[in-house]
N, C-alpha and C positions, 0 to 999 in steps of 0.2 A: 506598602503592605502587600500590595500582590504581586511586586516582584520580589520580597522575600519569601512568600510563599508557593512563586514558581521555582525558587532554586532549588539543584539535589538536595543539599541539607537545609530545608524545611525554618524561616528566620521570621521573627518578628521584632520591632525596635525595643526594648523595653521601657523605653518612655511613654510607651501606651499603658503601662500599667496603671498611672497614676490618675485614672476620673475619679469624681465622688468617692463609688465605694474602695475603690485600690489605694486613696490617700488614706481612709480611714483604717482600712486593713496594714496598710503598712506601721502606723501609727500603731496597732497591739503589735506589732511584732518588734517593733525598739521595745517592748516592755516583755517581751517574753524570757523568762528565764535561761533560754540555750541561747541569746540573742547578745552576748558579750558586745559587741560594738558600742552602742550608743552609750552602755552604761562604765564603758572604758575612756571614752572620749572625753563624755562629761565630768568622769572623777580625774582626769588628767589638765580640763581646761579650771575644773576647779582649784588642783595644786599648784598650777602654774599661773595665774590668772594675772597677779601684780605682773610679771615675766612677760607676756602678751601682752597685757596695753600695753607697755612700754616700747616693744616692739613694731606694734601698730601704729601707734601714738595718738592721744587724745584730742576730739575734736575734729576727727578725720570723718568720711564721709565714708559709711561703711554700705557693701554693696555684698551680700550674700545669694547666692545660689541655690534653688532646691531650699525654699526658707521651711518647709514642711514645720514641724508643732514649735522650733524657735526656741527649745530647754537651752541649749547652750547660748542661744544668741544673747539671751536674756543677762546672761554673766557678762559680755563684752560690752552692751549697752549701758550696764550700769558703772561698768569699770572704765569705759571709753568716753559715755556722753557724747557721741557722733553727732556731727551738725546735721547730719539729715542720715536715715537708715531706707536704701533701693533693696526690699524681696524682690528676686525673681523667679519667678516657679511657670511652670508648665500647666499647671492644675488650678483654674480661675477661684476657684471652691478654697480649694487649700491658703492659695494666694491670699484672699478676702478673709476669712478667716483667721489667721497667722495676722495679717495685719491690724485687723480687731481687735487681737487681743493683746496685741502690744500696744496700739493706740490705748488702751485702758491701763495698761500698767505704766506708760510712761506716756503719759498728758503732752508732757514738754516737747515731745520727739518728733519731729518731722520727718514722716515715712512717707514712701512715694513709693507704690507696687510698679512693680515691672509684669506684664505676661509676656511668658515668653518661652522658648528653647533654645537652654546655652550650647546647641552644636551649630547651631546659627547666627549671623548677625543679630544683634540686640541694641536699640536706638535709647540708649539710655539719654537722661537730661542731663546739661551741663553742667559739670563738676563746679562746687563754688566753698571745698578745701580739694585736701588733698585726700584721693580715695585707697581704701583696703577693700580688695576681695576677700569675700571667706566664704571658704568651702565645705562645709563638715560633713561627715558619716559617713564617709569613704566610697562618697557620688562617684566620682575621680577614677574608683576602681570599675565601675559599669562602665567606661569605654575601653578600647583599647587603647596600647600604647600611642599607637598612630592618634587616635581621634585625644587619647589624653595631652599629646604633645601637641597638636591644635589648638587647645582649648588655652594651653598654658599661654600659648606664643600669642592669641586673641588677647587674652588679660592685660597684657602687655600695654595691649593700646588704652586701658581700661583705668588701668592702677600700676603703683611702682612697688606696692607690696602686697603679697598675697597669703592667707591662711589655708591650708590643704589639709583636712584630714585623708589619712589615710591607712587602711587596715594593715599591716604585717603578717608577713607567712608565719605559720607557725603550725602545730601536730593537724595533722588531717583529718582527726576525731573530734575534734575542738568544732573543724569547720564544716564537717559531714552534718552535725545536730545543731549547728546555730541555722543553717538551711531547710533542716528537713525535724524542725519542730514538733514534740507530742501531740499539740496541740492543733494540728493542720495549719496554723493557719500560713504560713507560707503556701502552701499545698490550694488556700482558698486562695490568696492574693493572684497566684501566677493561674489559677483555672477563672479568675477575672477577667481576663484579658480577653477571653475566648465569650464572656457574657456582653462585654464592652461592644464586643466588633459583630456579634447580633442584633445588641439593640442597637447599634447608630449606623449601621453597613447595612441590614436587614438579612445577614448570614446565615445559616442555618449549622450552628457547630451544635451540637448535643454532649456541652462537659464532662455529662458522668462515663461519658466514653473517651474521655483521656486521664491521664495521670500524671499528679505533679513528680518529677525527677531532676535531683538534683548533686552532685558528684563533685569533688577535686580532682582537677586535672595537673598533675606534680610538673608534666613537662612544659607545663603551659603558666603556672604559678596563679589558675585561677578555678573559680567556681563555677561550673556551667548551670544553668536550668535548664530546663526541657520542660513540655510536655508531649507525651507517650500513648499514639495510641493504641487503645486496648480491642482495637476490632479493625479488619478491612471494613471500609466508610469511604463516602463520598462527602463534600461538605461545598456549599456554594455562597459564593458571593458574588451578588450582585448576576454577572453576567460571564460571569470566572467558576469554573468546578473544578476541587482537588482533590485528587485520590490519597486514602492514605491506608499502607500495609498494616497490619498490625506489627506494633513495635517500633514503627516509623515515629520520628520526634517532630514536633515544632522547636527550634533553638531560640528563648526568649529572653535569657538576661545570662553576662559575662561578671562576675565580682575577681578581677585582678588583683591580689596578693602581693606585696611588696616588701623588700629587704628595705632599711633607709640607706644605703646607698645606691642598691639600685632605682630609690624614687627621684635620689637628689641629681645621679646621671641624668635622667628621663629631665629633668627641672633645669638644667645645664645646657642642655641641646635646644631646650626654648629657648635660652635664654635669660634662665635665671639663677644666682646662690641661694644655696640655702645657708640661710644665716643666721638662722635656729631651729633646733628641733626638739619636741618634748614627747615624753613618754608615758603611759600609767605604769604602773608597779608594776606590772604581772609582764607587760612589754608585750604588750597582746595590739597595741593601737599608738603611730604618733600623729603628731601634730606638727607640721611644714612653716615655719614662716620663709616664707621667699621673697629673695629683691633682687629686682631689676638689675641686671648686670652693670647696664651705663651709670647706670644712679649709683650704686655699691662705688664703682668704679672714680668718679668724681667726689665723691665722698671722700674718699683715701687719700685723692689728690689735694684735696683743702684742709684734710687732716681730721674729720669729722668722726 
């Protein structure tokens, strides 16, 4: 954190956003009206749904990422019946929670939480079928190419098939107001971050002196954040002081935009096919299943 925040352009990781209040807040923004994502996802894994388990295949050992409120997952649980379901989340709160309440909706289910951060090693327990990664709501897009083509090449060692949601480019009006919400609450979620790193740093930011800012960037195929701020200030942490001009940003979250075949290149170079892909109507969001090259590859050979 404070050497993103000694750099010229002013960084912080966006997986700080997600304590207590930043799971909660993101959780109304899947339901905000300008917030297309979640509600494309879930009406695509809904149409496709027979399509995906089969893909997945039943009985497998599902391991999701970023498990946050689990609407979708809830469809692949009842349609897969996975010998055991691994959340991993970043967010103890969210983690425990998300697990609670699928332990209640499916009694039978053998969940094992993970805490953890998927840009890091994760000491998962030994696999006892065969494991599916899944990805959803286009997490995948908050890194870069570099760090998404890590993560993929990671999986690898993880599972031989994996589910990626992923957002699609598309008019920059669409993606100008799914960021920059009537409602603030984007605008509250990313001035979170700055309430976060006072209470548990003991920093001195004063929020209502920045501003959420958020833009597509066409040459870059993604969505920046910012926060902006609106005064020359000084702000301290710990034993660290940082100036900032006005107008000067904090850079807090990247949402990367994707063509499907520029995601399935990006899935290629790890090391993986994409060996299906699903869409909602509107072609706003798809869905990735990927397999392992080797695996695809002896597959063909035995005729499978």
């Amino acid at each position: 954190m404070i050497a993103g925040l000694s750099l010229p352009q002013k960084a912080l990781p966006p997986k700080y956003f997600y304590d207590d209040a930043g799971s909660r807040l993101f959780e109304r923004i899947c339901r905000l009206p300008e917030y297309y994502l979640t509600r494309a996802e879930l009406a695509l894994t809904k149409a496709n749904l027979a399509a995906i388990a089969r893909f997945a295949g039943k009985g497998c050992e599902l391991i999701e990422y970023g498990s946050g409120e689990s609407l979708k997952t809830r469809l692949l649980i009842r349609a897969l019946r996975p010998a055991a379901y691994l959340p991993v989340d970043i967010s103890r709160t969210a983690l425990r929670e998300a697990a609670a309440r699928l332990g209640r909706e499916f009694p039978w289910l053998e969940i094992v939480p993970v805490n953890g951060d998927f840009l890091r090693p994760i000491d998962l327990p030994r696999p006892r079928a065969a494991r599916v990664v899944y990805f959803p709501g286009s997490t995948i897009g908050n890194l870069t190419p570099d760090e998404a083509h890590a993560f993929l090449s990671m999986t690898r060692g993880q599972a031989e098939r994996v589910l990626v949601g992923v957002d699609l480019r598309k008019n920059a009006s669409v993606l100008h107001a799914a960021y920059n919400d009537s409602r603030g609450v984007t605008a509250a979620f990313n001035l979170n971050l700055l309430v976060r790193i006072n209470r548990e740093l003991g920093a001195d930011f004063e929020p209502a002196r920045f501003a959420h800012y958020a833009f597509y960037h066409p040459a870059e195929g993604r969505i920046e954040m910012h926060l902006v701020s609106l005064a020359l200030q000084s702000v301290r942490i710990g034993r660290h002081r940082f100036a900032f001009e006005p107008g000067e940003s904090i850079h807090t979250e990247n949402s990367y935009k994707y063509s499907i075949e520029g995601f399935r290149e990006l899935a290629a170079r790890a090391g993986y096919s994409a060996a299906k892909t699903w869409t909602d109507r509107r072609g706003l969001f798809a869905l990735h299943g990927l397999q392992a090259e080797e695996r695809r590859k002896a597959q063909k050979k035995i005729g499978v």
